[in-house]
Phi, psi and omega in degrees: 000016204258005174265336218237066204253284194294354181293310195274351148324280192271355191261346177232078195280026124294020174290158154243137195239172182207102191272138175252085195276131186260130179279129188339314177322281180271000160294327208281341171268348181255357178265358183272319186302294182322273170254049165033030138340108151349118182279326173314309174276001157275332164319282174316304203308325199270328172264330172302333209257307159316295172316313182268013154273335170324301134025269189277014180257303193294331181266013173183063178314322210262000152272016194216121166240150168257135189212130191275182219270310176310348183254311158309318167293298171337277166232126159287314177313309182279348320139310169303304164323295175327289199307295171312336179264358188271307218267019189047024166258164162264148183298132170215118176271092165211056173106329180344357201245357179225109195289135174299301184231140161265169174282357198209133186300314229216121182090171199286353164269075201238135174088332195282153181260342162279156185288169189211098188272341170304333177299324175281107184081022161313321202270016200248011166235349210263320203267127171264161178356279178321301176323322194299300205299326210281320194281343181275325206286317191277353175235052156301323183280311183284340182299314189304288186322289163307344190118356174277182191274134181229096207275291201273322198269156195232348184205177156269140196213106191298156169282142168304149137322329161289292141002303135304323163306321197262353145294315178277322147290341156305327203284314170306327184271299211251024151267333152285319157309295184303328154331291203280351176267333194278282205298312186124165189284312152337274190305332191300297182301313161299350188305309207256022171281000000 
């Protein structure tokens, strides 16, 4: 939900949001295991979609906490403690860190109850050189904001419109596929109807 930000903004303006940002890198491998997504267009997605919550980050600072995902795993606890004192609750470490049922279907945290840290600095094996720089060139600028490690790329460099076009349709055919494989061929081809 984090494009439709400036929306939820005015329709809740005393919200509080709590972004959990993730490096580009390894979202960009779990979303190809998962739904078999561009790792180039998924790069993009995650610095367009950043860039334009800066904004709105920027207009109401004191509504927004950000906590990178590489940190939440590391320690929950301290990231929860952020968190609770971003929200005015109080803090009780009594376990909070580990969920009675999970959330999540897909990938390898499917099932977990717990964070799941093998995933993290996942792409500095899986992605070779080139690849790292065309994905730093393409989110440079937001990897720089947060803080990530930037190896190969020296500037930024955007996906063409086309390019990009041609990537959200590679990425749409094998999110239907993945529907009709997750669902039955039925229910799959209906998911987007």
């Amino acid at each position: 939900y984090t494009g439709h930000v400036p929306l939820l903004m005015s329709l809740f303006p005393g919200a509080k949001f709590i972004h959990i940002v993730r490096d580009p890198r390894d979202r960009a491998l779990s979303e190809k295991k998962v739904w078999g997504k561009s790792l180039r267009k998924s790069v993009s997605d995650w610095s367009r979609v950043l860039t334009h919550l800066q904004s709105s980050i920027e207009s109401k600072p004191n509504s927004f906490i950000e906590i990178r995902y590489e940190d939440f795993v590391v320690d929950p606890s301290l990231s929860l403690q952020k968190i609770t004192s971003f929200l005015n609750l109080p803090w009780q470490d009594d376990g909070m860190t580990t969920l009675s049922t999970s959330p999540e279907q897909y990938g390898e945290a499917r099932g977990s109850l717990t964070t799941i840290d093998s995933s993290v600095g996942r792409y500095r094996i899986k992605i070779n050189d080139r690849t790292a720089c065309i994905l730093e060139q393409i989110a440079f600028t937001m990897l720089k904001h947060y803080g990530y490690a930037v190896s190969f790329a020296s500037e930024e460099k955007s996906l063409s419109l086309f390019g990009s076009k041609l990537l959200a349709l590679y990425g749409y055919i094998n999110l239907c596929f993945f529907h009709m494989k997750d669902k039955g061929l039925i229910k799959g081809w209906n998911y987007f109807r």
